[in-house]
C-alpha positions in Angstrom: 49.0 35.3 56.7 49.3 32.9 54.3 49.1 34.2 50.6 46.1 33.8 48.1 45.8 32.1 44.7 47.5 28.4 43.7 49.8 26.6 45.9 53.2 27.3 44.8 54.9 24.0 44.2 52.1 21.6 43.9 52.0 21.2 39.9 56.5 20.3 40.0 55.9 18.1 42.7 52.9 16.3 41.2 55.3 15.7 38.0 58.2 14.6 39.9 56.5 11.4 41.5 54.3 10.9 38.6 57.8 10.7 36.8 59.5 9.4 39.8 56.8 6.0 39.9 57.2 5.3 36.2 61.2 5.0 36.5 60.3 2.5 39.5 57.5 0.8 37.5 59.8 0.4 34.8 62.9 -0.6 36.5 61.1 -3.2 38.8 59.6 -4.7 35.5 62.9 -4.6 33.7 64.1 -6.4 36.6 61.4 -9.0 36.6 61.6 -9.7 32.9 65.6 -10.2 32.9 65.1 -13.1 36.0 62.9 -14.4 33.6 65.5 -14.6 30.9 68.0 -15.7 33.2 65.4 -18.6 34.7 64.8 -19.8 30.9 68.9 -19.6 29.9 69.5 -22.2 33.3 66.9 -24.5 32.6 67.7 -24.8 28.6 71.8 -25.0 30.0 70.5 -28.0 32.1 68.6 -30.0 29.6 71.3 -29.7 27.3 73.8 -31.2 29.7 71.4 -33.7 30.6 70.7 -34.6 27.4 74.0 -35.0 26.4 75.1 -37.0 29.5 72.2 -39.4 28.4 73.7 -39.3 24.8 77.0 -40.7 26.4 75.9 -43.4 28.4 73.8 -44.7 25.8 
């Protein structure tokens, strides 16, 4: 029979994914925001060499 009062486990586990989603959340925005970085680095690297091979055929 099964026993009475409060489910044994169901507060830890509860916790765990709560805890368990917010290191996903925050790794998959972390993750996001450096592309973003990297994105904005590449394009300001390519105007500069654009700019300066413009500088040198003028």
């Amino acid at each position: 029979m099964a026993k009475k009062g409060s489910a044994k486990n169901t507060k830890n586990k509860a916790k765990h994914t709560k805890l368990m989603n917010r290191k996903k959340n925050k790794l998959r925005t972390d993750k996001i925001t450096q592309k973003e970085r990297i994105k904005a680095l590449q394009q300001k690297i390519s105007e500069q060499q654009k700019a300066k091979e413009n500088g040198n055929k003028a």
